[in-house]
N, C-alpha and C positions, 0 to 999 in steps of 0.2 A: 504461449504455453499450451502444450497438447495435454490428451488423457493421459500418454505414455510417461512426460512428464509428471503426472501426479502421481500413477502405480512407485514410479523410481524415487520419488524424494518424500520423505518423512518431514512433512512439517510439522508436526505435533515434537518432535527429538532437537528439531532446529530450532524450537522457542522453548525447549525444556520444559514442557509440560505435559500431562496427562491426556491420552487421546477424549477424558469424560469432561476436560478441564471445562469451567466455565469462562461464558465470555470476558467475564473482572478480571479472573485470570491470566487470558490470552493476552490480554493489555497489558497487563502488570509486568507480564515475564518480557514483551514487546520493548515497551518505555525501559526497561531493567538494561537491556540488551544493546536496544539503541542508543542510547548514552555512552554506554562502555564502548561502543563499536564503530562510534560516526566518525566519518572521516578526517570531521574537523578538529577530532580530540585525537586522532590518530594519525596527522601526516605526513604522506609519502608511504604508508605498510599497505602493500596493494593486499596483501592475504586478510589483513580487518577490514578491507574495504570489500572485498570480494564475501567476508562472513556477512557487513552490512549489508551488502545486496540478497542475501540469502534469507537473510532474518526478514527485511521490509518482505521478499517475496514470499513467505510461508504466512505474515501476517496478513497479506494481501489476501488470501484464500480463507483462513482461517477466522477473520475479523467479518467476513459477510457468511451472514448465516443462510442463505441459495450454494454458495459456489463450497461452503463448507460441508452442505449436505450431501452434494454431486462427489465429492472431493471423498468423503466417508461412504457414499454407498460405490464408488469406482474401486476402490481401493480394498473395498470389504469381496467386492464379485474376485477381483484379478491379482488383488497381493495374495490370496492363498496358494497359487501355484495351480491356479484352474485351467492356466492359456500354457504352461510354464515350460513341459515336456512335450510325449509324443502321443499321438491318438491311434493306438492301434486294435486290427480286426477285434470283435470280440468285448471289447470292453465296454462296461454299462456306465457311460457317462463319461464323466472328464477327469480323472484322476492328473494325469499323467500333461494333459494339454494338447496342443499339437503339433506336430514335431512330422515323421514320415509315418501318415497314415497306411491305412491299408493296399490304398493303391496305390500305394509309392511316392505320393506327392508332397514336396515339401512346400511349406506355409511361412510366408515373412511376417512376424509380426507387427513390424513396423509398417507395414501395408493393412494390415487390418486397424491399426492404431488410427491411421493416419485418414481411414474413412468412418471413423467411428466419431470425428467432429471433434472441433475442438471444445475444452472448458467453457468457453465465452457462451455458447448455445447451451443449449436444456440437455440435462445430461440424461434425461430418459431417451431423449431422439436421438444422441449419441450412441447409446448401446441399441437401440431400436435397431437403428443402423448394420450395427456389427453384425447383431445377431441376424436380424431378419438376412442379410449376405451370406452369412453363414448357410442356413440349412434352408431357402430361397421361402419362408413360408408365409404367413400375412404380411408378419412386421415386416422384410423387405418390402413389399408391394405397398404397403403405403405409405413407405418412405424413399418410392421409387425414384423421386424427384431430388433426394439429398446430395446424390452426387454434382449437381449443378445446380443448387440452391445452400450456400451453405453463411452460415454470419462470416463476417469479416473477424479478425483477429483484434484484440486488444495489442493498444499500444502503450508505454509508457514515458515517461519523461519527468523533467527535474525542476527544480526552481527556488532561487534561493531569493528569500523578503529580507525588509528590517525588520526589531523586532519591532517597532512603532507600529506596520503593515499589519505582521501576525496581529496584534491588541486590537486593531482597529480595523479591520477588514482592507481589502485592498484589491483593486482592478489590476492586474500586472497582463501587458502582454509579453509571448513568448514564440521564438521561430521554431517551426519544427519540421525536419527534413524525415519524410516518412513514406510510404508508400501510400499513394491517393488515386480517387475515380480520375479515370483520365477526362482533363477538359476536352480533349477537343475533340472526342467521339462520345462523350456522356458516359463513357462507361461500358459502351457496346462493343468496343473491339474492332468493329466494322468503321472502313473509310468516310467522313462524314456525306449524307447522301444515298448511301448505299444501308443495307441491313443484313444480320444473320441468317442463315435459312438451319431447317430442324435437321439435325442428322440423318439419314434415311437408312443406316445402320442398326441404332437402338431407336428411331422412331422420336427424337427428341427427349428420350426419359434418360438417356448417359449412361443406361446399366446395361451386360448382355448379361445372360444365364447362359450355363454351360453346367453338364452332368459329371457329377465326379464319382463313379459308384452306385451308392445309395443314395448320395446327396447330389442336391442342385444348388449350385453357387451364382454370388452374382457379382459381377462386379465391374469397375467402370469401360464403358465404350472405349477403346482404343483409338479408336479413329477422329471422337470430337475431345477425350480426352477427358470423357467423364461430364462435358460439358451440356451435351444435347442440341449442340449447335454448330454448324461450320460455317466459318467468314471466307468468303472468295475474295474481298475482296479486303486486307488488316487495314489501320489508322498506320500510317504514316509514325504516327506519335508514342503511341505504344505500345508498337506489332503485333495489336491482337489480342493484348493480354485483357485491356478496361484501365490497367492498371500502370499509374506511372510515379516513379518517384517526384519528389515536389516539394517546394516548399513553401508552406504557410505561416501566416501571423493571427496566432489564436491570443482571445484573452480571457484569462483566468479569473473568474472570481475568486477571490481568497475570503476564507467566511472570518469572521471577526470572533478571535480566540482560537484559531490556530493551534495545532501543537508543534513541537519539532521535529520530522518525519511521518506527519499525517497524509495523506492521500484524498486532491481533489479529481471528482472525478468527471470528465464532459462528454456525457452522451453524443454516439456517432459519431466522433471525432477521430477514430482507430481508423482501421484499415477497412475497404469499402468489401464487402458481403459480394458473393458469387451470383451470377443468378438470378440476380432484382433480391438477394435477402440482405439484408437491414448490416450496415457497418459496425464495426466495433467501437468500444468506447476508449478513450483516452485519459491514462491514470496521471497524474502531475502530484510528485512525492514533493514535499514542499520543505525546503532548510530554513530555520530562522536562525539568522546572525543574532549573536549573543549582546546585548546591551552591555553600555559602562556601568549603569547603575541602577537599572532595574533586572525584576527576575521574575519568574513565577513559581506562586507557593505549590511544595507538593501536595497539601492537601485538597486545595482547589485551583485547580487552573484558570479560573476568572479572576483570580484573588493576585496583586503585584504585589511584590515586595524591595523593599530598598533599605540600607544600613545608614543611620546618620550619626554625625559624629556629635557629641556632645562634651562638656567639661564637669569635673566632679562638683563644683560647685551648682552649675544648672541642675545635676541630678537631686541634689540635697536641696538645694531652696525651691528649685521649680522653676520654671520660666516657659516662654513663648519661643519656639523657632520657627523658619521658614523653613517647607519642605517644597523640592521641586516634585512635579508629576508630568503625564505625559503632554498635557496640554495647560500647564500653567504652573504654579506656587500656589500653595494652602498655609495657612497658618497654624500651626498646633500645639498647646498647651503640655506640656510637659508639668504631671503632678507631683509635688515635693515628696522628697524621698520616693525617687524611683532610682530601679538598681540598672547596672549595665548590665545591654539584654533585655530589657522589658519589651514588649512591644505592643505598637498604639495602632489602632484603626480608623482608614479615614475610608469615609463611608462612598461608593459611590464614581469611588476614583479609579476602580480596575477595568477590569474587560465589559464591554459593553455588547452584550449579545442582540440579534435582530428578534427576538423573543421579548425583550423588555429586560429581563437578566442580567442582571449588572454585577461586577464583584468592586472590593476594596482593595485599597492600596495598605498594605502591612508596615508599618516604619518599626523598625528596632533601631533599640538606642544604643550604642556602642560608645563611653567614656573615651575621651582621645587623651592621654600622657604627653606631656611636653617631653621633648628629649633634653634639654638645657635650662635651667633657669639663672635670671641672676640674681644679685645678693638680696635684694627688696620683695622677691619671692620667696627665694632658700629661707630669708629670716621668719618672712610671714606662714611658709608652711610649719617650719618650727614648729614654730609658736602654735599654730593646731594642733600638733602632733599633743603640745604638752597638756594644751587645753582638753586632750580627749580620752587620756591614757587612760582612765577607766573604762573605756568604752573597746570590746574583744571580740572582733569580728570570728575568730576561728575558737569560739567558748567552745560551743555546739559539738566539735570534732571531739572532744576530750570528756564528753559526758556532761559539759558545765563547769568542771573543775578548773 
């Protein structure tokens, strides 16, 4: 994802919330969205699967409070229409943008975007960049090296657990076909044996300057390509670039208590950085397959929950059932006169955090109805019925009367 990327898409509109929203917020509207939107509740509609990608991608910015901030202050310089139009003679400032200045020249913005660095880097050296290019003044100059030092790109990717994995954490490996430092030059572009030499154009700094006017611009070397470097002689492997597609086997730590559509994330593991600068990280959206018979409460997500069937008699006298859980059966006492719907807490049985943080397992009780009886029931519920007829479950609706 570039800057240009962030000016054009309103994530704050795409999780329906307020650009002051708070972080509980962002989440709330997140989880709201994702449920309604995942693919596994919607399949085969590529357009809700295409909203879900949209929605995890605005929470992805929005949920880290760094890339949120770069995100609000890029958006706050360049969504007012500062870059937007044209820059001509005469005017004090930027009303208009830049468009065909006064000397006639026109300006792409997608080239000034695309040196201005991606999100994944500090978004002050990002505009540092722009600007200092722009009008050639300090900021270019000490960020004369950006052109051929820049991070690597974020990558992302997918992966689906049980929900057993989600509860309890879980190692998963995963193959992922991406773009990677080349093995067999290290990175360098250059034939193994052989090295780059510095540009003798820009001097190895990847910028020229050139006068446009009043102003001095600067921008990347033509000749290394912005790089600061020319190889005589390429790798074989990946002509030169560092860079070669590939494919590896990462493994995921999965942390214990999971959500469904959370994001882990594995430093340096994105696409390898220009220049000797540092790669990007890799995001792993993570799906949990839905359980037969467990769930998780919405009030705490450490907390499982599970429905057990019981009979009207157990509810009225009380009794002992067995409940299954993740890693075994507990025994739990059902209190005389409990209603259906009650629900019991077994202490210690939910999600087990690396903190110490433990949650419970929730049981409600749910009355199960026979659909048949035969005569030796039919007689004996009678026979209750007659034995209770004073007794009016639906008094209450009618005031007591």
């Amino acid at each position: 994802m570039t800057q240009r990327d962030w000016i054009e898409k309103d994530f704050y509109r795409e999780l329906g919330v307020a650009s002051d929203a708070s972080a509980d917020e962002i989440k709330k509207a997140y989880r709201k969205l994702a449920r309604e939107l995942h693919p596994d509740a919607n399949p085969g509609d590529t357009k809700t699967e295409a909203r879900f990608k949209a929605v995890s991608e605005a929470y992805g910015v929005l949920s880290d409070e760094k890339k949120r901030r770069e995100y609000d202050e890029t958006r706050a310089l360049f969504a007012g229409g500062a870059f937007s139009g044209g820059y001509g003679a005469g005017s004090g400032g930027f009303p208009g943008g830049f468009g065909t200045g006064a000397g006639g020249q026109n300006f792409d913005l997608g080239d000034l975007f695309a040196r201005a660095g991606s999100p994944g880097a500090s978004g002050a050296a990002g505009l540092g960049d722009l600007l200092g290019g722009l009008f050639g003044g300090r900021a270019g100059a000490t960020r004369a090296g950006a052109a051929r030092a820049q991070r690597g790109a974020d990558v992302e990717s997918e992966l689906r657990i049980s929900f057993e994995d989600a509860v309890r954490g879980a190692e998963v490996q995963i193959r992922l076909t991406s773009p990677g430092r080349c093995e067999r030059c290290g990175g360098t572009g250059a034939r193994p044996g052989s090295t780059p030499r510095a540009c003798p154009t820009c001097n190895g700094v990847g910028l020229v300057s050139r006068s446009q006017g009043a102003f001095a611009f600067s921008e990347p070397c033509q000749d290394c390509r912005g790089t600061g470097r020319l190889i005589d002689d390429p790798c074989p492997e990946c002509g030169g670039a560092g860079v070669s597609t590939r494919t590896r086997t990462l493994t995921v730590r999965v942390p214990a208590g999971v959500d469904d559509g959370q994001k882990v994330r594995l430093a340096g593991q994105g696409e390898p950085g220009r220049g000797g600068a540092p790669a990007g990280d890799l995001y792993v959206t993570v799906h949990v397959t839905p359980h037969r018979l467990f769930g998780r409460s919405a009030r705490n997500a450490d907390d499982l929950t599970i429905k057990v069937p019981v009979t009207f008699p157990e509810l009225v006298m009380g009794t002992t059932v067995t409940v299954p859980t993740l890693d075994g059966t507990v025994s739990l006492k059902v209190p005389p006169g409990s209603a259906s719907g009650r629900t019991l807490r077994v202490r210690g049985r939910g999600v087990h955090r690396r903190s110490g943080k433990t949650g419970d397992l929730l049981v409600t009780l749910e009355v199960a109805v026979p659909t048949k009886l035969d005569r030796a029931a039919s007689d004996a519920l009678q026979a209750y019925a007659d034995a209770t007829k004073g007794f009016d479950p639906r008094a209450d609706l009618f005031g007591g009367r």
